[in-house]
KOLZATOR-399140 format. One record per atom (N, C-alpha, C): residue number from 0; residue in one letter; atom name; y, x, z. Coordinates in Angstrom, 2 decimals, decimal comma. Atoms other than C-alpha are relative to their C-alpha. Example, Ala and Ser with C-alpha at 12.3 -4.5 7.8 and 13.67 -1.06 7.14 Angstrom:
2
{k 0; r A; a N; v -1,19; u 0,89; w 0,00}
{k 0; r A; a CA; v -4,50; u 12,30; w 7,80}
{k 0; r A; a C; v 1,20; u 0,90; w 0,00}
{k 1; r S; a N; v -1,19; u -0,82; w -0,06}
{k 1; r S; a CA; v -1,06; u 13,67; w 7,14}
{k 1; r S; a C; v 1,09; u -0,77; w 0,73}
***
This chain:
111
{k 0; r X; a N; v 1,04; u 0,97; w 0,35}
{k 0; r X; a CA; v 42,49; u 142,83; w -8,37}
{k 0; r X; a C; v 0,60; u -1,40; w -0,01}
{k 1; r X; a N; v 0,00; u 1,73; w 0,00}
{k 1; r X; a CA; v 43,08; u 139,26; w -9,37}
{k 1; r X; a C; v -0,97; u -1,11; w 0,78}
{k 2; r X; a N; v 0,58; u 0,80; w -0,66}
{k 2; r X; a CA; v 42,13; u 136,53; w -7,15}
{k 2; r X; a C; v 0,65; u -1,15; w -0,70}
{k 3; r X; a N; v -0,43; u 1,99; w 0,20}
{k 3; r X; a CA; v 42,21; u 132,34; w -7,04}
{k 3; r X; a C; v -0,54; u -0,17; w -1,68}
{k 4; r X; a N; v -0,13; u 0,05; w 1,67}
{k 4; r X; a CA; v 43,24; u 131,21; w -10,50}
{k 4; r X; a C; v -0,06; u 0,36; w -0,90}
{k 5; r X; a N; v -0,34; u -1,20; w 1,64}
{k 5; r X; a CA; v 43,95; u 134,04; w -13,03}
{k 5; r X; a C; v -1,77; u 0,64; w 0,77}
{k 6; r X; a N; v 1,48; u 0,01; w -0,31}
{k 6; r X; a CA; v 40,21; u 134,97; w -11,23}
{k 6; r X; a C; v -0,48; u -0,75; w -0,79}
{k 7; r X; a N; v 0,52; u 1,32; w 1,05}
{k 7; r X; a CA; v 38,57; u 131,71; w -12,38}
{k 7; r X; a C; v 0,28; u 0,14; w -1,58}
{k 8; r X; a N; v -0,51; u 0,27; w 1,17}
{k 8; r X; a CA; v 40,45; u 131,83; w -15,50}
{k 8; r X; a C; v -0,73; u 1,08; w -0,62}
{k 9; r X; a N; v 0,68; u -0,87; w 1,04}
{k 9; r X; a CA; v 39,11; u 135,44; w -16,83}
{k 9; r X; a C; v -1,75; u -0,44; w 0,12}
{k 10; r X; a N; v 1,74; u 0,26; w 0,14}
{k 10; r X; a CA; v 35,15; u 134,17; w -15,54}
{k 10; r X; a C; v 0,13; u -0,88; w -1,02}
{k 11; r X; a N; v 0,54; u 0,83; w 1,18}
{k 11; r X; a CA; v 35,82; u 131,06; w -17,64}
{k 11; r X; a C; v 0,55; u 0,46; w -1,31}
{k 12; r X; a N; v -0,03; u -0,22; w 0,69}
{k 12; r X; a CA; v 37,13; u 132,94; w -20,34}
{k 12; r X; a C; v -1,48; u 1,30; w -0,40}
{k 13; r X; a N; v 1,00; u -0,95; w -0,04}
{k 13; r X; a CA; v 33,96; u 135,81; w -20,12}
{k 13; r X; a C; v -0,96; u -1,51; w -0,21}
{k 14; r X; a N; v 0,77; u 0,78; w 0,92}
{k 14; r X; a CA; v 31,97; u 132,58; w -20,55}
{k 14; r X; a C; v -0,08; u -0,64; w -1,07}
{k 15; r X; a N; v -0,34; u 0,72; w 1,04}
{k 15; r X; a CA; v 33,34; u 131,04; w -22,95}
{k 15; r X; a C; v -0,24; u 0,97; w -1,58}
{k 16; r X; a N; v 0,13; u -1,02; w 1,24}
{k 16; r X; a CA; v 32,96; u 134,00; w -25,29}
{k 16; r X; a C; v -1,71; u 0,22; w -0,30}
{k 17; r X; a N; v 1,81; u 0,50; w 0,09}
{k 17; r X; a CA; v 29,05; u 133,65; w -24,63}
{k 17; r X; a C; v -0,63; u -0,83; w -0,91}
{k 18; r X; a N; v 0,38; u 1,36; w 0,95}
{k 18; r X; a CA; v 29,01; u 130,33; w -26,81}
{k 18; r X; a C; v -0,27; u 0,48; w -1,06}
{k 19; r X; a N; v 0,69; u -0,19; w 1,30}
{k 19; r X; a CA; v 27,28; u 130,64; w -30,00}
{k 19; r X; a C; v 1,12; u -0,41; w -1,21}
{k 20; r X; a N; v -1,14; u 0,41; w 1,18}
{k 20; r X; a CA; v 30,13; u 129,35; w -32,19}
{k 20; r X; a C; v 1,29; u 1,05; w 0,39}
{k 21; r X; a N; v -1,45; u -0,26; w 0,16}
{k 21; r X; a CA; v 33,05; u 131,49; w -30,85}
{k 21; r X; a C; v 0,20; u 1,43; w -0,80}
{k 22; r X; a N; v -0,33; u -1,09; w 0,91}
{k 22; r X; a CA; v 34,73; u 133,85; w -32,79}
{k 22; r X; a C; v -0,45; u -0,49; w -1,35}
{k 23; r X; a N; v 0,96; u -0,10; w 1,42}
{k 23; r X; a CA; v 33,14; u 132,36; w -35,67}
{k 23; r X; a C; v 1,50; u -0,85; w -0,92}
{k 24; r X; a N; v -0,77; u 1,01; w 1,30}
{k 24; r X; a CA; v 35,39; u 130,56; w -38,72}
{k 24; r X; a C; v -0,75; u -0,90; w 0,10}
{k 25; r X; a N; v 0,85; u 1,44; w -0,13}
{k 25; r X; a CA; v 34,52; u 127,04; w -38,60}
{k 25; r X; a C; v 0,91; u -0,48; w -1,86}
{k 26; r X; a N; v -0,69; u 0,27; w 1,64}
{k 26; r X; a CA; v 35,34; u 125,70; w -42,78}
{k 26; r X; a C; v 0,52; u -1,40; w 0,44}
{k 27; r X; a N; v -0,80; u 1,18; w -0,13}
{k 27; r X; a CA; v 37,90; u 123,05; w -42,63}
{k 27; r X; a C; v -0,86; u -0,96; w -0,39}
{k 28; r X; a N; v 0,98; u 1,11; w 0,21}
{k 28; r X; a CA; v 35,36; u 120,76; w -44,30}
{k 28; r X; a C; v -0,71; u -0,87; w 1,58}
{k 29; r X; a N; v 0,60; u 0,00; w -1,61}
{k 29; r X; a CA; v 33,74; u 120,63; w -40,95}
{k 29; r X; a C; v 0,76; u -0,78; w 0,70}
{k 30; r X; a N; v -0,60; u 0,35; w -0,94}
{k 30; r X; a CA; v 36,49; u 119,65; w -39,11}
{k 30; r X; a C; v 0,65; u -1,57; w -0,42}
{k 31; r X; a N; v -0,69; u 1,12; w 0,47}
{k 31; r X; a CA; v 38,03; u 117,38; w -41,27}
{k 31; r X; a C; v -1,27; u -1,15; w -0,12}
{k 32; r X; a N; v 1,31; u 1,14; w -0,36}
{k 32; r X; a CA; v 34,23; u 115,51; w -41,23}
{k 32; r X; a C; v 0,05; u -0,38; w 1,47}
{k 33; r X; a N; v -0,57; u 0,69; w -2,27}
{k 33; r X; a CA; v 34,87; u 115,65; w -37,07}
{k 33; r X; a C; v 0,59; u -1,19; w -0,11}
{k 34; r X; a N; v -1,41; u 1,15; w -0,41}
{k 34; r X; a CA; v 38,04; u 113,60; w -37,45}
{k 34; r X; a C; v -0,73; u -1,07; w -0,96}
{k 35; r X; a N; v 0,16; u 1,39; w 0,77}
{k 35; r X; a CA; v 36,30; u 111,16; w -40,16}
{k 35; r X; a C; v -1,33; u -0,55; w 1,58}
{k 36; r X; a N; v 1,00; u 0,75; w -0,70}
{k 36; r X; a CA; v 33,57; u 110,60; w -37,92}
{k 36; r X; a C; v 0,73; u -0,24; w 1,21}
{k 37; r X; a N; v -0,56; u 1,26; w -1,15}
{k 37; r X; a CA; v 35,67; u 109,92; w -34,50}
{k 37; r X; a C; v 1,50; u -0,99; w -0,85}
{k 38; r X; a N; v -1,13; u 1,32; w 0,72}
{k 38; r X; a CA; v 38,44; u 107,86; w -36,95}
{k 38; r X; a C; v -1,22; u -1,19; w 0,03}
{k 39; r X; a N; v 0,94; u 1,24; w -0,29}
{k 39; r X; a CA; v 35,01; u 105,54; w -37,97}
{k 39; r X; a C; v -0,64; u -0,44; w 1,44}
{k 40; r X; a N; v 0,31; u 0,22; w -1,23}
{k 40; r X; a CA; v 34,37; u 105,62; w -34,45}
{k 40; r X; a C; v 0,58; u -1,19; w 0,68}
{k 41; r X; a N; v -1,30; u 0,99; w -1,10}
{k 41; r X; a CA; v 37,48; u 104,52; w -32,91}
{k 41; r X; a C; v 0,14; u -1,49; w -0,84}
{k 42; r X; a N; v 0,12; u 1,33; w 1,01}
{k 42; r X; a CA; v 37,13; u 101,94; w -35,83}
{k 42; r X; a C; v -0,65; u -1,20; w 0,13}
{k 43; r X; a N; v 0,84; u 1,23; w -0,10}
{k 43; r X; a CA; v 34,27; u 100,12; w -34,50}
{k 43; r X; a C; v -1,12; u 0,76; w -0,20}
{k 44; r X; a N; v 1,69; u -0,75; w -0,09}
{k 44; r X; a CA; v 31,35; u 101,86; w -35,96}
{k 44; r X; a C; v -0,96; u -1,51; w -0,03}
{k 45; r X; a N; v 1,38; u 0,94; w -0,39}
{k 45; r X; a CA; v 27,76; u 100,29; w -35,93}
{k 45; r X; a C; v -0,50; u 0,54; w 2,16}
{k 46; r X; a N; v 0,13; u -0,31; w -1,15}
{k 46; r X; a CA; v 26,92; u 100,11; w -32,27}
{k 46; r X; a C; v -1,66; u -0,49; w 0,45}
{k 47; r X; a N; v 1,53; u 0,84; w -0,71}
{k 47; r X; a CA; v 23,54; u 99,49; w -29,94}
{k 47; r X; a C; v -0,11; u 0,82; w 1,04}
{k 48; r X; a N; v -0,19; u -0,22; w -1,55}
{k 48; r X; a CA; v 22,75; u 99,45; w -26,28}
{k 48; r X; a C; v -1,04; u 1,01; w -0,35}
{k 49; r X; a N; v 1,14; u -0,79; w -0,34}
{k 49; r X; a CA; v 21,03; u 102,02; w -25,04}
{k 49; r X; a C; v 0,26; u 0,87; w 1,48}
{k 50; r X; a N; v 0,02; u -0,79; w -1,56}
{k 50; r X; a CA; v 19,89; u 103,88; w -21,71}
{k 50; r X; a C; v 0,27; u 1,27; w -0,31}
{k 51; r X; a N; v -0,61; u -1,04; w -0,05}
{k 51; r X; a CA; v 21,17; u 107,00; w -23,23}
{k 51; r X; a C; v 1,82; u 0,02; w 0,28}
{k 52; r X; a N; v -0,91; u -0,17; w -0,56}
{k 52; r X; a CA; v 24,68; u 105,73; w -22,39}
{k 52; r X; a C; v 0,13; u -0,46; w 1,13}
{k 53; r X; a N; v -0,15; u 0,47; w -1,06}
{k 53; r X; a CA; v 24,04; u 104,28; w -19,02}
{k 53; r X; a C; v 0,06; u -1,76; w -0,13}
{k 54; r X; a N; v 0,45; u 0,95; w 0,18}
{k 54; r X; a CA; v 23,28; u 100,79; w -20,69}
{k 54; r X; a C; v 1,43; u -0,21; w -0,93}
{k 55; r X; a N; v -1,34; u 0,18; w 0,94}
{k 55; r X; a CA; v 26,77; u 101,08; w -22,79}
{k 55; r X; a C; v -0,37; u 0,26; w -1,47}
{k 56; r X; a N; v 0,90; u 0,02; w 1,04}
{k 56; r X; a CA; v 26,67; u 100,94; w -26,27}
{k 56; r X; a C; v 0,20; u 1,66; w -0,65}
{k 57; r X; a N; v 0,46; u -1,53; w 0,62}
{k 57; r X; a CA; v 26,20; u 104,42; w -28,73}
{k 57; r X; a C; v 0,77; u -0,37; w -1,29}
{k 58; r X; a N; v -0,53; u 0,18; w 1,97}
{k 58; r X; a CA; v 27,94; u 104,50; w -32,58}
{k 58; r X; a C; v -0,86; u 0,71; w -0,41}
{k 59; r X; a N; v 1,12; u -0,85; w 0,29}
{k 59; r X; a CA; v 25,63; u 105,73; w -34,68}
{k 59; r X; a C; v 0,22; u -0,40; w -1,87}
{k 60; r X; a N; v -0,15; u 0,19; w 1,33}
{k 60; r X; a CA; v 25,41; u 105,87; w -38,28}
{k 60; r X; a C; v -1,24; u 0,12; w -0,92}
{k 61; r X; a N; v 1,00; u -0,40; w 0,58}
{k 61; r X; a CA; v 22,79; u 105,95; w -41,01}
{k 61; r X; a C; v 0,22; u 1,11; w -0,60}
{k 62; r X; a N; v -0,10; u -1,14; w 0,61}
{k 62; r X; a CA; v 21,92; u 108,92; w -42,62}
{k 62; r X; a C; v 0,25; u -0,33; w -1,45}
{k 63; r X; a N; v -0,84; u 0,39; w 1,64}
{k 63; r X; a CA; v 23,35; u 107,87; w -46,16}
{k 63; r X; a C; v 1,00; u 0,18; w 0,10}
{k 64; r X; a N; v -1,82; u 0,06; w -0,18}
{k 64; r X; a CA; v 26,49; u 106,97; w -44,67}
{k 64; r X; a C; v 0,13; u 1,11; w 0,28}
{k 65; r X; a N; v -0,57; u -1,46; w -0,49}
{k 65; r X; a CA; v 26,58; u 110,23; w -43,04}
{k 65; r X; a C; v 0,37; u 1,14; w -0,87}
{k 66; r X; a N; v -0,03; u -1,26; w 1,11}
{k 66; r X; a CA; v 25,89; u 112,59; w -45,73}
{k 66; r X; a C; v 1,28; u -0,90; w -1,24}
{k 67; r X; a N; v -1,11; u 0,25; w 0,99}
{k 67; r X; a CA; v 28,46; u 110,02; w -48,19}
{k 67; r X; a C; v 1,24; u 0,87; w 0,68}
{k 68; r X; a N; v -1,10; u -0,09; w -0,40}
{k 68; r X; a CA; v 31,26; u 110,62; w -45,49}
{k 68; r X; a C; v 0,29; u 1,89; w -0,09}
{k 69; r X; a N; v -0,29; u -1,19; w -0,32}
{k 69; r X; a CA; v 30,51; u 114,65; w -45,13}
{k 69; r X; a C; v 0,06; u 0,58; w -1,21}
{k 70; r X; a N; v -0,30; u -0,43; w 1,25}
{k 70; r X; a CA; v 30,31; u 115,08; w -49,13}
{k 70; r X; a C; v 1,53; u -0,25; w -0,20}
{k 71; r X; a N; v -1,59; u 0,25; w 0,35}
{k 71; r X; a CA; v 33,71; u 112,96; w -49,51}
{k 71; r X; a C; v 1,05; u 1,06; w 0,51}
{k 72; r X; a N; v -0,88; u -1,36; w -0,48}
{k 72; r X; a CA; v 35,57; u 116,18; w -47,16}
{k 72; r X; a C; v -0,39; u 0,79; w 0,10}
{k 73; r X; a N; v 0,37; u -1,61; w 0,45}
{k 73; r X; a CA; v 33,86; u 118,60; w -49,04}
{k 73; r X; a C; v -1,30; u 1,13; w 1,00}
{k 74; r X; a N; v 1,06; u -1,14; w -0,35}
{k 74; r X; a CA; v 30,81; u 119,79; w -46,85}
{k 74; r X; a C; v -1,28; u -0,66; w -1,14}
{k 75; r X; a N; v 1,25; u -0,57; w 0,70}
{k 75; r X; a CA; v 28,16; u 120,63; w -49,35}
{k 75; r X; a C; v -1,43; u -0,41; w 0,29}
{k 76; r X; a N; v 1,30; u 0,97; w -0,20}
{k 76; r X; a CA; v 24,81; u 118,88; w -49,75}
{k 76; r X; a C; v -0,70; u 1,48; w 0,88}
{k 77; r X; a N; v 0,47; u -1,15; w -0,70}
{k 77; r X; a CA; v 23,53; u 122,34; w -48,65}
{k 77; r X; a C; v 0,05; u 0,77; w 1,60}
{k 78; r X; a N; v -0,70; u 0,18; w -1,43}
{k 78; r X; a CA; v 25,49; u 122,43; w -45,46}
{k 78; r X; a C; v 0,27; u -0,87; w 0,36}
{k 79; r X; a N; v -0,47; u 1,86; w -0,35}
{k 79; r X; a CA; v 25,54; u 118,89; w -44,39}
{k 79; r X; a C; v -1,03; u 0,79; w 1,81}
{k 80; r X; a N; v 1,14; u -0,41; w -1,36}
{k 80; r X; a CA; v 22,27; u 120,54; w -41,80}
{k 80; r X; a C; v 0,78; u 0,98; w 1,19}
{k 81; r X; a N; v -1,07; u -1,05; w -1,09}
{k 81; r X; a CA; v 24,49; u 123,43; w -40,42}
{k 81; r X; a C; v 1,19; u -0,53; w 0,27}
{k 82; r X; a N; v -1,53; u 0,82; w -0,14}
{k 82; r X; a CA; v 27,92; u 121,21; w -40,35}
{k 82; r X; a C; v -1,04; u -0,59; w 1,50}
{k 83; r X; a N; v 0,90; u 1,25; w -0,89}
{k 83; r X; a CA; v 25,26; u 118,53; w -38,01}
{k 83; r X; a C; v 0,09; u 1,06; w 1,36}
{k 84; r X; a N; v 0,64; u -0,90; w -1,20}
{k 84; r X; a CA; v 23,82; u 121,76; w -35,73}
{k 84; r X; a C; v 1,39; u 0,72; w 0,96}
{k 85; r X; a N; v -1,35; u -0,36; w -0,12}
{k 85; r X; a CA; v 27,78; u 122,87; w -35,50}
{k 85; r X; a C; v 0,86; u -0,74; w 0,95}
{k 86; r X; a N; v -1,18; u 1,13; w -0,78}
{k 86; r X; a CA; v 29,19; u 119,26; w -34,38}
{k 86; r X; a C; v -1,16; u -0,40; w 0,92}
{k 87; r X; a N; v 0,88; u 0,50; w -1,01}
{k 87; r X; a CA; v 25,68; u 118,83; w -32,13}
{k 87; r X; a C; v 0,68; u 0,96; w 1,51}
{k 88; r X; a N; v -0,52; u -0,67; w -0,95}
{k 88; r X; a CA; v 26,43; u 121,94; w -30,37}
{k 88; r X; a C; v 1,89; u 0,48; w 0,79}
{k 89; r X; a N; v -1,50; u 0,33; w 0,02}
{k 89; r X; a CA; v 30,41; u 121,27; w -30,47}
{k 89; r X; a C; v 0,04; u -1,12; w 1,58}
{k 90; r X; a N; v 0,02; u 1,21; w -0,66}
{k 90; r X; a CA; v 29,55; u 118,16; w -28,61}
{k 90; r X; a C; v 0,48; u -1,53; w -0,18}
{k 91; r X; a N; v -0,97; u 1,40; w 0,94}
{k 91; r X; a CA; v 30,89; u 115,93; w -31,36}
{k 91; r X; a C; v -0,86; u -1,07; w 0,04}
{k 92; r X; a N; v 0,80; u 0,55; w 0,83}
{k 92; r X; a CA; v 27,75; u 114,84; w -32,37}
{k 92; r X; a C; v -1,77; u -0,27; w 0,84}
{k 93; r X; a N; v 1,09; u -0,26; w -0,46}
{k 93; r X; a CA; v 24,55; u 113,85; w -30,77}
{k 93; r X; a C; v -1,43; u -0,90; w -0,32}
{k 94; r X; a N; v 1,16; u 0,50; w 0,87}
{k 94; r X; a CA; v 21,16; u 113,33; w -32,57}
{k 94; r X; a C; v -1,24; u 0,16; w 0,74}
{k 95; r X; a N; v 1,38; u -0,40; w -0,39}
{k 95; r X; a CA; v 18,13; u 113,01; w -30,53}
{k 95; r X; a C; v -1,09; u -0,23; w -0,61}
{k 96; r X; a N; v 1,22; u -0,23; w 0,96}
{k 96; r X; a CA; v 15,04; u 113,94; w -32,22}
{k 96; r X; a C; v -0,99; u -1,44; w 0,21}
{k 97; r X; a N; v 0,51; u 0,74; w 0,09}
{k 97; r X; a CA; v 13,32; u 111,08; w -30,89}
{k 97; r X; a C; v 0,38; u -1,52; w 0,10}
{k 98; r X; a N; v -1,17; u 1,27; w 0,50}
{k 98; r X; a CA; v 16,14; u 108,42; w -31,10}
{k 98; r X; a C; v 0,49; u -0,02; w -1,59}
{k 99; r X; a N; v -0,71; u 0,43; w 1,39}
{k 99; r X; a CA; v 17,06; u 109,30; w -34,60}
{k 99; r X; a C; v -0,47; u -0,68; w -1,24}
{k 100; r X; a N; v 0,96; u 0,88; w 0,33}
{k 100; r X; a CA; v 14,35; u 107,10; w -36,41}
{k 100; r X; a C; v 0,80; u -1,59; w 0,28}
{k 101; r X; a N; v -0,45; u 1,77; w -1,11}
{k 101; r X; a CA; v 15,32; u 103,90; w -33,86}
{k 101; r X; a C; v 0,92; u 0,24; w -1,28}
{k 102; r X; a N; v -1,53; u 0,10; w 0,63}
{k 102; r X; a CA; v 19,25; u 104,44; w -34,80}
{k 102; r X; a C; v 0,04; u 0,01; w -1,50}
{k 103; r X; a N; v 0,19; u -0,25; w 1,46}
{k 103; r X; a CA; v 18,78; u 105,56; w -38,50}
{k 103; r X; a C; v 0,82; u 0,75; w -0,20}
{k 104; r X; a N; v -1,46; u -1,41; w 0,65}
{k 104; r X; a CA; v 21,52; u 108,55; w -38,32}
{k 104; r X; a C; v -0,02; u 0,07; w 1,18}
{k 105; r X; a N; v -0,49; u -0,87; w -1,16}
{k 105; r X; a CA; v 23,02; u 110,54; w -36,03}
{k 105; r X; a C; v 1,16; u -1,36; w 0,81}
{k 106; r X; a N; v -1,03; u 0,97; w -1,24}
{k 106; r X; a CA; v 24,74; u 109,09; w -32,51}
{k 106; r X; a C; v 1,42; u 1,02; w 0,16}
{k 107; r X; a N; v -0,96; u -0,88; w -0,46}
{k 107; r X; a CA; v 27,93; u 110,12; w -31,94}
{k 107; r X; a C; v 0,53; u 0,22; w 1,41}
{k 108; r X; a N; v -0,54; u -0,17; w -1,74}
{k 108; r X; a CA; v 29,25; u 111,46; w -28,22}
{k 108; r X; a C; v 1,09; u -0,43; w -0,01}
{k 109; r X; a N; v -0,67; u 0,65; w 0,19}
{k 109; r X; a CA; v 31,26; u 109,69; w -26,94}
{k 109; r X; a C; v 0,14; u -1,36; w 0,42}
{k 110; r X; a N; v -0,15; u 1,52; w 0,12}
{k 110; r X; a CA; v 30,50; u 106,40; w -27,18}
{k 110; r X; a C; v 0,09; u -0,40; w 1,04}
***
């Protein structure tokens, strides 16, 4: 029997296989929209305070810009919704239903 470490290590691998995305193909489009959105991040971004970061500020984007940047690396007007639900539950990406009005696009994690 394995104890300590290589223990720990197979529970957090038995959970990790639980997650709703694993095993799955993720389409490079996807990913390569990840890296545009933390590149405009690390860039500056549009920012605003808020008590969802502990009074720090949030990047956030409008939804125009969003859907320009995720057409330009090829995700599909059709999949722009499942790319979003992908990088929400990733932890790329975080859109609260009743913040995303205020902001005008999705917040990104992070900030």
């Amino acid at each position: 029997a394995r104890g300590g470490v290589g223990q720990l290590r197979d529970m957090l691998v038995e959970q990790v296989k639980q997650l709703p995305w694993y095993d799955e193909q993720v389409p490079s489009a996807w990913m390569r929209f990840e890296e545009q959105l933390v590149a405009w991040q690390e860039g500056g971004g549009r920012t605003a305070s808020s008590e969802l970061s502990g009074g720090g500020k949030l990047h956030w984007m409008e939804w125009e810009k969003y859907r320009e940047v995720a057409h330009a690396v090829g995700v599909v007007e059709d999949m722009v919704g499942m790319c979003t639900a992908f990088l929400v539950e990733h932890g790329a990406l975080f859109v609260p239903p009743s913040r995303a009005a205020r902001y005008g696009g999705p917040v990104l994690a992070g900030a």
